[in-house]
C-alpha positions in Angstrom: 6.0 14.2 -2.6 3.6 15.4 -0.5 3.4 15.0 3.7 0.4 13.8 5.2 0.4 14.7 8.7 -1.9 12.2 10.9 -2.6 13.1 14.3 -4.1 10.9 16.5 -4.9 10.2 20.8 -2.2 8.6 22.2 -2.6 4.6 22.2 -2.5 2.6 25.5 0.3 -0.2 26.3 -2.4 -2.9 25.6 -3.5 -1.0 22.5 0.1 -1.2 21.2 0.5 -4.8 22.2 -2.3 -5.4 20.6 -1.9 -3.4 17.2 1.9 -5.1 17.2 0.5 -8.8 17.8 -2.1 -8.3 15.3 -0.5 -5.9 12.3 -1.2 -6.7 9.0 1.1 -5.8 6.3 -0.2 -5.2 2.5 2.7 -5.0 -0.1 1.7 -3.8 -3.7 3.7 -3.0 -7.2 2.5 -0.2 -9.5 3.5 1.4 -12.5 2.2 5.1 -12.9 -0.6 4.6 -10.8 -1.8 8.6 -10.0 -1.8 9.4 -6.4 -5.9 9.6 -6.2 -5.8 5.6 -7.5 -2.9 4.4 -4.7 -5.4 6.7 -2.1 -8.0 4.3 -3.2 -6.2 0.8 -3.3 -4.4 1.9 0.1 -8.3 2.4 1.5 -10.1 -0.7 -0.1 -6.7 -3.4 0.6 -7.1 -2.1 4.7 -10.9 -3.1 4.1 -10.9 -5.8 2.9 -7.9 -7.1 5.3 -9.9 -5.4 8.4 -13.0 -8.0 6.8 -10.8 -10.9 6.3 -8.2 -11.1 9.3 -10.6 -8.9 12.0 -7.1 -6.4 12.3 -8.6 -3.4 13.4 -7.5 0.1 11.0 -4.5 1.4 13.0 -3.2 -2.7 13.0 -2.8 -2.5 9.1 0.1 -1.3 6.7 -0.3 -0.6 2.8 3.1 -0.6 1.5 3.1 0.6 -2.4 6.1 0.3 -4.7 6.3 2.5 -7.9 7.8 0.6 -10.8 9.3 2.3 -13.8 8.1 0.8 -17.3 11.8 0.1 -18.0 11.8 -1.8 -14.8 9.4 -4.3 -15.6 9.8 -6.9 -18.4 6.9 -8.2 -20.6 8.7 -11.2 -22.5 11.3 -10.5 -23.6 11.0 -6.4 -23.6 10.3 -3.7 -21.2 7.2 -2.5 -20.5 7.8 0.8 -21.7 9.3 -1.3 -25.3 5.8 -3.2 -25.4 3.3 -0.3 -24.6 5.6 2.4 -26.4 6.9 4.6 -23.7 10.6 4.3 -24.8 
C-alpha cells in the first residue's frame, strides 16, 4: 500500500476547533474497486459533502472499506459464488 505524504501550514487553535466542531465523516464499502476509482469517490463524496453541509476540505473524512467477494452475500451465496470468482 502505498504512503501519501500530505504536508500542509500549520492550522490555528480556532481553525482546529473549528475543523473538530464541524468534521464530516464519509464511510463507504467496496469490493475490488482499483485505487484510481477510490481516488475519485474519496474526491467527489468530500464535494459533494463540502456542497451539502458547508464543511470546508480539511473538516471532511472519506473512510473506504475493502470487502472480499467471499465476504459479501448475494442471497443465499457469496459474491464471488454468484459472479464466479470462487
Amino acid at each position: 500500500m502505498p504512503i501519501i505524504n500530505v504536508q500542509t501550514t500549520p492550522l490555528t487553535k480556532e481553525q482546529k476547533s473549528e475543523m473538530i466542531r464541524r468534521m464530516t465523516q464519509v464511510t463507504s464499502e467496496v469490493t475490488g474497486a482499483p485505487e484510481e476509482q477510490k481516488k475519485e469517490l474519496i474526491s467527489r463524496l468530500v464535494e459533494v459533502s463540502m456542497d451539502i453541509t458547508g464543511t470546508p476540505e480539511y473538516g471532511n473524512a472519506v473512510m473506504i472499506t475493502e470487502l472480499p467477494l467471499n465476504a459479501l452475500g448475494v442471497g443465499k451465496k457469496t459474491a464471488a459464488e454468484v459472479f464466479g470468482n470462487k
